[in-house]
N, CA, C and O of each residue as an XYZ file, in Angstrom:
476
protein
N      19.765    -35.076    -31.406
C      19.963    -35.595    -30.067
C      20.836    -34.639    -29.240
O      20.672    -34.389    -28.046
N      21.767    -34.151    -30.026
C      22.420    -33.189    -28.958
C      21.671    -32.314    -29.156
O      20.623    -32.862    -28.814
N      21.461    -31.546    -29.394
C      20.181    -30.474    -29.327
C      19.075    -30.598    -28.105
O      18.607    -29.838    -27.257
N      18.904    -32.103    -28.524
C      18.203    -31.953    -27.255
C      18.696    -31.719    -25.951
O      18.219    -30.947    -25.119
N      19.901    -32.602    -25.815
C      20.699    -32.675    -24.551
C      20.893    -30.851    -24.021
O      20.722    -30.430    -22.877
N      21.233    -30.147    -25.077
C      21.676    -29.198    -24.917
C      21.089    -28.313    -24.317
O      21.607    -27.613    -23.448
N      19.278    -28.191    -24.930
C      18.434    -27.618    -24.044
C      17.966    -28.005    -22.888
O      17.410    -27.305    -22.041
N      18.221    -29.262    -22.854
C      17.622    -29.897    -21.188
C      18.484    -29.156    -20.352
O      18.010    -28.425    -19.483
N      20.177    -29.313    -20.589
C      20.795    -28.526    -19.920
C      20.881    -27.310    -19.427
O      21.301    -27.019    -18.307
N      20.472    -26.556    -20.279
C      19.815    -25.117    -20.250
C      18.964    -24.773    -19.305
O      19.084    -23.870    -18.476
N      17.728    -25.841    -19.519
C      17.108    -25.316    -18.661
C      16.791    -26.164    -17.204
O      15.729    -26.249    -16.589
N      18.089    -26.738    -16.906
C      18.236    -26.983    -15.611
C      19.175    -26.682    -15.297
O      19.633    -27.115    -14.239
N      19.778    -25.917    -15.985
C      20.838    -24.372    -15.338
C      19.997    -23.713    -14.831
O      20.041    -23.353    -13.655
N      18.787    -23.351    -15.894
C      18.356    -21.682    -15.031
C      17.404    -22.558    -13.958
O      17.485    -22.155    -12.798
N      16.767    -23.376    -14.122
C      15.843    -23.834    -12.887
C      16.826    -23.983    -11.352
O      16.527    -23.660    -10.203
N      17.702    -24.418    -11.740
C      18.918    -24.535    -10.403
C      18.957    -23.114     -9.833
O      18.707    -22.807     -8.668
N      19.376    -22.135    -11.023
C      19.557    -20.820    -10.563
C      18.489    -20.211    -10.197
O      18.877    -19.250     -9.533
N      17.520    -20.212    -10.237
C      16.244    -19.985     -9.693
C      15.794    -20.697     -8.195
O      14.836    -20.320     -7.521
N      16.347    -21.363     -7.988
C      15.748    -22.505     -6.843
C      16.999    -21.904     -5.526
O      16.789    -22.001     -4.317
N      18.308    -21.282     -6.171
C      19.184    -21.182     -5.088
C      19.124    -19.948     -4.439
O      19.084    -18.828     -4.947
N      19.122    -20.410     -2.753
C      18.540    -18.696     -2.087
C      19.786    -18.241     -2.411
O      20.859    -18.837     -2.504
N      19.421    -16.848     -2.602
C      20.039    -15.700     -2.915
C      20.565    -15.029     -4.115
O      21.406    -14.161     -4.349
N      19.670    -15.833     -4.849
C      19.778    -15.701     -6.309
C      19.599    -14.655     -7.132
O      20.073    -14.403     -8.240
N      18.387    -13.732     -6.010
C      17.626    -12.720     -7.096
C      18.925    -11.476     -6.329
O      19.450    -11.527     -5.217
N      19.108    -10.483     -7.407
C      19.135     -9.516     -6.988
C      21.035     -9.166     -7.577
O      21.628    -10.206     -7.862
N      21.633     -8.228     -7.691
C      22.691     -7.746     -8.510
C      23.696     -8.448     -7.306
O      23.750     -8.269     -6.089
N      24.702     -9.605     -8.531
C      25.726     -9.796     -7.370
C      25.448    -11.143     -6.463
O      26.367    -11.681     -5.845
N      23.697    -11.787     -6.432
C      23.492    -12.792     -5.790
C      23.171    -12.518     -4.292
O      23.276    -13.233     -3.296
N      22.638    -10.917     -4.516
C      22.271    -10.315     -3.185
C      20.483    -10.057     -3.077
O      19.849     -9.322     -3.834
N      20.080    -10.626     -2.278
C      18.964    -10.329     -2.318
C      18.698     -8.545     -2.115
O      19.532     -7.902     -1.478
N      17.395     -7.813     -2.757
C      17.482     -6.244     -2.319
C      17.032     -6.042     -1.034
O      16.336     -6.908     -0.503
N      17.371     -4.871     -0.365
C      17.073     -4.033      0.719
C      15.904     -3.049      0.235
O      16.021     -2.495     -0.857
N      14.867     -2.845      0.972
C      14.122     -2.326      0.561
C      14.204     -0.638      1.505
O      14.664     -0.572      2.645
N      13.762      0.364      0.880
C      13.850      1.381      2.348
C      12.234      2.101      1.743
O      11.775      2.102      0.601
N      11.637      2.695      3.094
C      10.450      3.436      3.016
C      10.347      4.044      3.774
O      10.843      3.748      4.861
N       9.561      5.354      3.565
C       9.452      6.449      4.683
C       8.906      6.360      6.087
O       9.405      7.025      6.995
N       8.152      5.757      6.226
C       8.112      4.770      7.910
C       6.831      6.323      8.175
O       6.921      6.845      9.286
N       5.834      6.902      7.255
C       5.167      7.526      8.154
C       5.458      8.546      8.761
O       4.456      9.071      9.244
N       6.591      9.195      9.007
C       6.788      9.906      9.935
C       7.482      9.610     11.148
O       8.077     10.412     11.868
N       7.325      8.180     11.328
C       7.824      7.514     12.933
C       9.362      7.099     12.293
O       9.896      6.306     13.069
N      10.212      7.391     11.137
C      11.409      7.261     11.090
C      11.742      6.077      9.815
O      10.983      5.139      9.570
N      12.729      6.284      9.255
C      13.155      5.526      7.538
C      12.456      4.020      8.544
O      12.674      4.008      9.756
N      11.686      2.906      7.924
C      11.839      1.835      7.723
C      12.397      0.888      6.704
O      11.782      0.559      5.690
N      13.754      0.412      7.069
C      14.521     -0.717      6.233
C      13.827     -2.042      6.217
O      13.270     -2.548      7.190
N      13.926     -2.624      4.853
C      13.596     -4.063      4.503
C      14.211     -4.946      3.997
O      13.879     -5.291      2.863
N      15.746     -5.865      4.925
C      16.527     -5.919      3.971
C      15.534     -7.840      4.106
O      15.014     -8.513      4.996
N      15.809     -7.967      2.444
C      15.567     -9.563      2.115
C      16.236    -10.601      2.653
O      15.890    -11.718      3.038
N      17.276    -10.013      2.606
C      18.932    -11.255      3.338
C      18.933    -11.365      4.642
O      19.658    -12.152      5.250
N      18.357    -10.812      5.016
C      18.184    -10.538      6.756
C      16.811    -12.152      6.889
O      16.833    -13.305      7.322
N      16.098    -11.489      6.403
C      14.988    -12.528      6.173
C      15.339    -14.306      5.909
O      15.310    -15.182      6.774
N      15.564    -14.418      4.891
C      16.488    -15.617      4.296
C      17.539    -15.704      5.283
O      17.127    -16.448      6.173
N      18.188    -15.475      5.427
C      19.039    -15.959      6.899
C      18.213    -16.402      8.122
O      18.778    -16.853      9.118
N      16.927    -16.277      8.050
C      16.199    -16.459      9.009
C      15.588    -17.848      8.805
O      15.088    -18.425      9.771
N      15.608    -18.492      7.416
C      14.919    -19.379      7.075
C      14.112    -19.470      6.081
O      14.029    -20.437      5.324
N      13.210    -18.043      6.013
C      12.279    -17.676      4.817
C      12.535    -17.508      3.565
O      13.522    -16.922      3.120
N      11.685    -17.999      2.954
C      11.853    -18.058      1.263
C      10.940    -17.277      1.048
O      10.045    -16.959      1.831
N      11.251    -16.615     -0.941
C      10.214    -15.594     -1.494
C       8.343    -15.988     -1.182
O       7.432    -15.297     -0.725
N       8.389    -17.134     -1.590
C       6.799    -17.738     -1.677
C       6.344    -18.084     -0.309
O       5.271    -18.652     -0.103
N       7.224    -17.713      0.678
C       6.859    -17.853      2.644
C       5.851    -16.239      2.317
O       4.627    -16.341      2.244
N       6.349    -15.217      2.192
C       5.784    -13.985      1.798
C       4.774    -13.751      0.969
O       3.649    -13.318      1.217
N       5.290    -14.090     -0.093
C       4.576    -13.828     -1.003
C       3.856    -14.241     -2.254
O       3.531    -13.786     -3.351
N       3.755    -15.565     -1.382
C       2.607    -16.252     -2.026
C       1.970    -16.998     -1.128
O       0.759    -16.778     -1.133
N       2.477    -18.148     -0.018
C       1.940    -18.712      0.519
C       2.462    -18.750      1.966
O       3.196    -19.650      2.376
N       1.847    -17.252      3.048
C       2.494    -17.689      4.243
C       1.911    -18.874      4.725
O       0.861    -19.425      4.395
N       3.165    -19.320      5.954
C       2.561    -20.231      6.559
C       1.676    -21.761      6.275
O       1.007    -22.499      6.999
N       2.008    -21.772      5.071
C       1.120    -23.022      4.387
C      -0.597    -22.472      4.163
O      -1.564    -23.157      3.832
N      -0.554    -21.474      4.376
C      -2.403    -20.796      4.497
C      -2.415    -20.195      2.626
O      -3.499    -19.615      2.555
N      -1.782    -20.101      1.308
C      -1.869    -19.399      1.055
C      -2.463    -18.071      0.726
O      -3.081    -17.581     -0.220
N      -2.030    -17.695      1.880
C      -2.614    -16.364      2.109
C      -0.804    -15.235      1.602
O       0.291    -15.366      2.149
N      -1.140    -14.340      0.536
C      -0.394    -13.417      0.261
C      -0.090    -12.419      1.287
O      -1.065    -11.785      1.691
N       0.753    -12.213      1.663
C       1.098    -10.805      2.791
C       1.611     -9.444      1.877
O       1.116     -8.358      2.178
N       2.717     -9.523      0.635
C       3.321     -8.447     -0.043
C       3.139     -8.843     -1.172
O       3.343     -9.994     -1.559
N       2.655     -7.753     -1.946
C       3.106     -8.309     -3.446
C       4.328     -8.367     -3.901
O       5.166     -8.075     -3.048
N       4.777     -8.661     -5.027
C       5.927     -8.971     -5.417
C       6.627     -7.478     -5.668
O       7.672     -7.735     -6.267
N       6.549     -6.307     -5.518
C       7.088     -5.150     -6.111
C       6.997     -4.375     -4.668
O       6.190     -4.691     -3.793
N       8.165     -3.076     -4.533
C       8.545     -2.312     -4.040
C       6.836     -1.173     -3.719
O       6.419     -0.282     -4.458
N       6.280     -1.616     -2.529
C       4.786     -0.665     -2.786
C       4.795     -0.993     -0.790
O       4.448     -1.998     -0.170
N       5.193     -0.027     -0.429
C       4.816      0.197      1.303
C       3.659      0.517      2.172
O       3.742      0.705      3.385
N       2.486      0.569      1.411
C       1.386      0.970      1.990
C       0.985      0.044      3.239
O       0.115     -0.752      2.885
N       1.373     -0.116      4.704
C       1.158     -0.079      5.361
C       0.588      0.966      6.773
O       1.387      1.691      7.367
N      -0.875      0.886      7.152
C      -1.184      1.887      7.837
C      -0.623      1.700      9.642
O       0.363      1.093     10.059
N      -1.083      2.036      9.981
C      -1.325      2.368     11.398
C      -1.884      0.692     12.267
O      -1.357     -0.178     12.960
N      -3.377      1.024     11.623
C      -4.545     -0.268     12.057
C      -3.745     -1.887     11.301
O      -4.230     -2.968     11.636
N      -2.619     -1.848     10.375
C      -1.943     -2.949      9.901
C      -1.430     -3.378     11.506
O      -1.596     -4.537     11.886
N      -0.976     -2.639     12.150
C       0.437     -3.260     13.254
C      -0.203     -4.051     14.221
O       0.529     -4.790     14.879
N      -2.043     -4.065     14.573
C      -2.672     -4.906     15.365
C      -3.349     -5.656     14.832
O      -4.104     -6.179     15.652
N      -3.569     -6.186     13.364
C      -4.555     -6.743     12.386
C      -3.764     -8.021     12.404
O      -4.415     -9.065     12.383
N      -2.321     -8.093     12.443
C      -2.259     -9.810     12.212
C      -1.747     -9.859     10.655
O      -1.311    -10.952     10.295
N      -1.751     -8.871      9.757
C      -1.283     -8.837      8.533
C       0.208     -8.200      8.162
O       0.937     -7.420      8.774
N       0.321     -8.806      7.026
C       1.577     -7.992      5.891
C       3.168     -8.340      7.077
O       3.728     -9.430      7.191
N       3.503     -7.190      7.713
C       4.878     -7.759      8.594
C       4.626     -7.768      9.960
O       5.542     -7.680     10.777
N       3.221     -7.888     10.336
C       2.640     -7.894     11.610
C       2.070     -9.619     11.903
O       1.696    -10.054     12.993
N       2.127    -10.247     10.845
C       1.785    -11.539     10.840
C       2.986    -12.401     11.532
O       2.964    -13.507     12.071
N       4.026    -11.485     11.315
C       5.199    -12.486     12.119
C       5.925    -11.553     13.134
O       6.668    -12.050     13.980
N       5.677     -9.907     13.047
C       6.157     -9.270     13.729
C       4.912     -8.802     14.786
O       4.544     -7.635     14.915
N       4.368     -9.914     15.482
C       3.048     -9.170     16.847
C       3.226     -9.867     17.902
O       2.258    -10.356     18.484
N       5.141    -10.127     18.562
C       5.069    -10.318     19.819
C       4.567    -11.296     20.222
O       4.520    -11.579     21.419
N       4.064    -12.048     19.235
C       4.260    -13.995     19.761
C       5.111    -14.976     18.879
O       5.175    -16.204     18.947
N       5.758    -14.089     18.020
C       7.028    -14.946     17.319
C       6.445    -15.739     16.376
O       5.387    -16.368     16.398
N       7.397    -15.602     15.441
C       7.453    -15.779     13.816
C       7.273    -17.564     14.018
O       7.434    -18.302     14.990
N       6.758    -17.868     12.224
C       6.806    -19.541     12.336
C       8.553    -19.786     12.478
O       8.965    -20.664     13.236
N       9.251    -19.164     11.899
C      10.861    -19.163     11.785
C      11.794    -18.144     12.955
O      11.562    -16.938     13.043
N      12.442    -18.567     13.474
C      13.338    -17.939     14.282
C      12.331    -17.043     15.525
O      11.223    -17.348     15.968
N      13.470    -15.508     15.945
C      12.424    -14.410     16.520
C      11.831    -13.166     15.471
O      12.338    -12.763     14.424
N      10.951    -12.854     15.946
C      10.434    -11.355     15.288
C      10.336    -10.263     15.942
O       9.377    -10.223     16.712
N      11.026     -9.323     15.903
C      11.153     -8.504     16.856
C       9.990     -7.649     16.603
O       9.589     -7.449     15.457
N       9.131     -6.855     18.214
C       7.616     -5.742     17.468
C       7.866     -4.994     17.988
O       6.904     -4.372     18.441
N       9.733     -4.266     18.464
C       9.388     -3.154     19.135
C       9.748     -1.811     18.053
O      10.459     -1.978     17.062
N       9.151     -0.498     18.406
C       8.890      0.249     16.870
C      10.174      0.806     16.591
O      10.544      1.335     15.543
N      10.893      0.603     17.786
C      12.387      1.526     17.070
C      12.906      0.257     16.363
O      13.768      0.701     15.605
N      12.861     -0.856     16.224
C      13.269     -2.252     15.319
C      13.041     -2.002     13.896
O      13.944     -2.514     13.234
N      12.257     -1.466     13.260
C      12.011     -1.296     12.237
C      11.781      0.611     12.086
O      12.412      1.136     11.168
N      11.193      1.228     12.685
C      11.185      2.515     12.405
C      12.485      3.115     12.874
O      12.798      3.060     14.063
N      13.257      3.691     11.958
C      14.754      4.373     12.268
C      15.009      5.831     12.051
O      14.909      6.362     10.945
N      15.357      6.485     13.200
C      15.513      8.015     13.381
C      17.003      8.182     12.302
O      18.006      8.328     13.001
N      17.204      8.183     11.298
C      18.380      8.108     10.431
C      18.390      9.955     10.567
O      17.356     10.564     10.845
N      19.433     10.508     10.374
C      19.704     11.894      9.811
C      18.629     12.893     10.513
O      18.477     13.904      9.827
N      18.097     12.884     11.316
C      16.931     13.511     11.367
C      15.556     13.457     10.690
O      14.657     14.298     10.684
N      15.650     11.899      9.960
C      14.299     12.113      9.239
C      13.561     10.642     10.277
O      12.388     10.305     10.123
């Protein structure tokens, strides 16, 4: 009987810790993502920025919008083109200048594309 108790407990520790935003990431920080932006300047992706906004992992990336429709996969992979920024997809689904289901979305290109160092 305690045994049992013991594992129930267990694993509604980690389910708690799983369920609380800001959970993932070293420290209880969600990650920042960075990518070469193309040429048009570093694009930053920070997660916490996001989640402060309202959004959760599975808003992204599993089920935007209640459509589940996937926008990112779950891993660090930037392949966004050009023809993405008028398609309605990936960070154009909330960033195309008629505003996110949550908060604002900003679509102007120096917002996300950043002249850092000269690159």
């Amino acid at each position: 009987m305690r045994f049992q108790v013991s594992i129930g407990l267990a694993l509604a520790s980690a389910l708690l810790l799983c369920l609380l935003p800001g959970s993932a990431g070293a420290g209880g920080r969600l990650p920042t993502l960075s990518y070469r932006g193309g040429g048009y300047g570093k694009v930053v992706f920070d997660h916490q920025l996001h989640a402060s906004e309202g959004f959760r992992c599975n808003d992204c990336h599993t089920d935007f919008a209640g459509t589940g429709k996937q926008l990112f996969a779950t891993r660090k992979r930037g392949l966004i083109t050009l023809a993405d920024h008028t398609a309605g997809t990936k960070c154009f689904a909330c960033h195309n200048g008629g505003g996110a289901p949550v908060g604002r979305a900003p679509n102007d290109c120096d917002h996300c594309h950043r002249k850092i160092g000269g690159f």
